[in-house]
C-alpha positions, 0 to 999 in steps of 0.5 A: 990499628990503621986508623983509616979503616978504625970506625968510631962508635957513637952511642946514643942510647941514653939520648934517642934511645931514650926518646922511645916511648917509655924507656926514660931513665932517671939519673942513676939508671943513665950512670949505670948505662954510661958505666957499661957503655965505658966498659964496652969502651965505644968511642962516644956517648951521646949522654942527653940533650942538656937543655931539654929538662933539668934532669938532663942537664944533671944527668950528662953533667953527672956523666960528664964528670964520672966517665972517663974513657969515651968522649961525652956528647950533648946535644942541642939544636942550633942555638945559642942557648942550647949551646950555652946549656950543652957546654956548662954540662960538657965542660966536666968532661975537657977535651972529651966533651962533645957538643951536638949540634943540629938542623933540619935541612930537606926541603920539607922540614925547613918550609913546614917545621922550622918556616925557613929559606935555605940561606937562613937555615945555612946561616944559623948552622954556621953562627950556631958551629962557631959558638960551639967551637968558641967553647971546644974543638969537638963539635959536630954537626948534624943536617937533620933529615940529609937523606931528604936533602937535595944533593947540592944544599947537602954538599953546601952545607957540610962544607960550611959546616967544616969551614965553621969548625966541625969536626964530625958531620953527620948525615942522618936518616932521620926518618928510616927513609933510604936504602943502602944502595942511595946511602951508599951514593949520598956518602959518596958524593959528599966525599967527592964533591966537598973541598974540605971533607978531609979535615972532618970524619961523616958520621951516619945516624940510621932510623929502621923504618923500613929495618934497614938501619944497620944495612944502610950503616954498613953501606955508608961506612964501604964509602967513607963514613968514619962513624956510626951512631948505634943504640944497645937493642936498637932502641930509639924513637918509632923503629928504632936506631941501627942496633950496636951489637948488629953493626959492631959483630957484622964488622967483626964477622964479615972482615974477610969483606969489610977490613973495617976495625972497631974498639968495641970489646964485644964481650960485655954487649951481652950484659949491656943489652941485658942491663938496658932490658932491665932499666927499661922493660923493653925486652928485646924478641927471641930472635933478636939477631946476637942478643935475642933469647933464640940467638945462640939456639938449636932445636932442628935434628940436622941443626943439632947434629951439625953443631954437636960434629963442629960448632961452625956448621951453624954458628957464624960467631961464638957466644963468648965472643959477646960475653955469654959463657956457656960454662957459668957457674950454677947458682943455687940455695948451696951457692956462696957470696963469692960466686953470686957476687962474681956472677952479678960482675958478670951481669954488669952489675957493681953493687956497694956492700949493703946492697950486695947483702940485700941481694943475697938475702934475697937470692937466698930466699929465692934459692929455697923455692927454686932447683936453680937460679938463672940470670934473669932470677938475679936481673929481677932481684936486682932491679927489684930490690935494688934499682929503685925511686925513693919510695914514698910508697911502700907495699907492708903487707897484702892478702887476695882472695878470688875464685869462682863463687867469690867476688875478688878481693884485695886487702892492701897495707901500705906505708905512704909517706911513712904512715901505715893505711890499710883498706879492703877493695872487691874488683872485678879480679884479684890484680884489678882489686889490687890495682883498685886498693893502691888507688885508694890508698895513695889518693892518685888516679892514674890511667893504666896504659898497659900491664904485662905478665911474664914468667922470667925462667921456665917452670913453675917455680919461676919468678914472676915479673910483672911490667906497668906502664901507667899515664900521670900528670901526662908523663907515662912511667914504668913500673916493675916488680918481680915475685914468687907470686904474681898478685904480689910481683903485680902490686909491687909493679904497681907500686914501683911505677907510682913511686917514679910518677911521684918522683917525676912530678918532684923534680923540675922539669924545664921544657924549652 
């Protein structure tokens, strides 16, 4: 593979991704991710910003030290204590560990947020490059908001950059703010006006403000970009990032145009994007572009029959190709052990014995209400019985009765803190009686943000999933659940997401 035409992938769905409102994941939820993001085999992941909490310091450490494949990056700002706090978390990784380093550099950031002249934000860029390449020689360094950036200070500042030891300079679209063409110029004029732009690869970091993150990443890599920095989904703060799966297939199915390569294997961006879908709650629309419900989908006549004539009349890639089979195994209540473990493989999931049982026995009861079980029934069981915060609260038992001559009433049994309570509560509907009951029961009054229900497969035998998103102590968390009943899915939901608000609230958290 020519090298020169090889662009890097940087994923950065466990730092900015995470930074979308809601999708914060604990440390095992990031090892799961990381582990998925190495079978995908991208070339970095960007694991946290180190300094931020406590948990994210455990949390790229742990990736840090577990991961082998692809380098690991921390991120941090230019600052010797956030360098400091990166590397003692980066250094289980060697010469794969990756420090991040940033600084805003538009005119607008450097006078209203940091209140600093351009020659001081130069100099802290380069005493913070030079501390960082004392510990490493993989360091890179980003000009926060470079799109904003007058040309002349841009150029400037990657060549001092590069001079200080960098060897990735990134050129990020912060804020969604460009378009492909002016990218295209920006990337271009840095290649032909810095001295030293040879000795590091220009990475570009894309917003979708305006939805034209993977468009402006394309357009940056035609003049000279060696890295994009993407998301599984697209997810990261306000629109989002340039979308992985996006950038990666355009490459793969436009190389006639673009004779760019990738090391991607694309067939586990499926179950990648699944996965992030699951841990998150973020679920990403029917007519998401490769990954979406509708992608691989026809209900046109002319559509239809073209497709049935040769599949290439409407389809400009294959479903295999991200890991979708159309000829998987049926699941159901006559299935065996080895073909649902080997779907779960498929899933991206690699369960330990015990919680392989507590699936199937799960998966089983499931297979007795239901003609067929899909891959979104296993994802539900999964996180439902499996994926989970220490449960300091525990549903036992519960009974809801409403309708239209009776005032709605829940009767809840919980174990909290390994003592059973039980109370009765009439609400104004079975889920706010059922809401109302937990409340009382766990002594905690935290504010309901959002509460969605949602069936997971068609018909009326699906499984119910329920999502929560509730406010406590000023961190919001989220909270799923997934039953036959949608009361009870509603309550485990509920229950799910005051087990991580208690969770979060045990841990320290350092904000700096």
């Amino acid at each position: 593979m020519n090298k020169k035409n090889t662009i890097k992938i940087f994923d950065t769905t466990l730092r900015d991704g995470e930074q979308s409102p809601g999708a914060s994941m604990n440390i095992e939820e990031k090892l799961r991710i990381a582990s998925q993001l190495e079978k995908l085999n991208v070339d970095v992941i960007e694991a946290g910003f180190p300094i931020a909490s406590d948990g994210d310091f455990e949390a790229v450490k742990r990736i840090a030290k577990t991961i082998k494949g692809p380098e690991i990056a921390g991120l941090c700002r230019a600052s010797i204590m956030d360098i400091d706090r990166a590397w003692d978390a980066l250094k289980y990784a060697g010469e794969r560990g990756r420090i991040h380093t940033f600084i805003a550099t538009s005119d607008i950031h450097m006078e209203r947020k940091l209140q600093m002249k351009p020659a001081e934000v130069l100099a802290a860029a380069v005493k913070a490059v030079k501390h960082a390449a004392n510990y490493t020689a993989n360091v890179e360094f980003s000009c926060e908001d470079a799109v904003r950036t007058r040309l002349d200070f841009l150029a400037e500042m990657v060549e001092a950059a590069i001079d200080a030891g960098a060897t990735v300079v990134n050129i990020p679209d912060t804020v969604g703010y460009t378009i492909p063409f002016e990218y295209h110029n920006i990337i271009k004029h840095l290649k032909d006006n810095v001295p030293n732009i040879d000795k590091a690869v220009l990475s570009v970091h894309c917003h979708n403000d305006l939805g034209l993150a993977v468009a402006n990443s394309l357009a940056a890599i035609q003049a000279g970009a060696g890295q994009v920095e993407c998301t599984i989904n697209g997810i990261g703060e306000r629109a989002g990032n340039c979308s992985l799966e996006e950038i990666v297939m355009a490459m793969r199915t436009r190389h006639d145009i673009m004779p760019y390569e990738n090391n991607i294997n694309t067939e586990h961006i499926y179950a990648a994007s699944r996965m992030l879908s699951t841990i998150t709650g973020i679920v990403v629309q029917p007519n998401k572009a490769i990954v979406g419900a509708n992608a691989f989908a026809h209900e046109a006549g002319i559509h239809q029959h073209g497709m049935l004539m040769d599949k290439e009349t409407y389809e400009i890639m294959t479903p295999e190709s991200i890991g979708l089979n159309a000829n998987k195994l049926i699941l159901g209540k006559h299935s065996g052990r080895h073909a649902f473990v080997a779907r779960l493989t498929e899933l991206g999931y690699a369960l330990p014995k015990e919680d392989v049982q507590k699936a199937f026995v799960r998966f089983k009861s499931l297979a007795d209400k239901k003609k067929e079980i899909f891959d979104e029934d296993l994802d539900a069981i999964v996180a439902d019985e499996i994926i989970r915060v220490p449960e300091v609260v525990k549903l036992i038992q519960m009974n809801v009765s409403s309708g239209s001559f009776a005032a709605p009433t829940a009767t809840i049994e919980l174990e909290v803190r390994g003592k059973l309570k039980k109370v009765a509560v009439i609400g104004d509907g079975p889920v706010d009686a059922t809401f109302k009951a937990i409340k009382k029961l766990t002594r905690m009054q935290p504010r309901l943000i959002n509460f969605s229900v949602g069936s997971i497969t068609g018909g009326t035998d699906a499984l119910g999933e329920c999502t929560v998103r509730l406010e406590y102590e000023g961190h919001e968390v989220l909270g799923q659940g997934a039953h036959s009943d949608i009361i009870v899915s509603s309550a485990k939901a509920y229950i799910n997401a005051i087990n991580k608000a208690l969770d979060f609230s045990q841990r320290t958290k350092i904000h700096i």
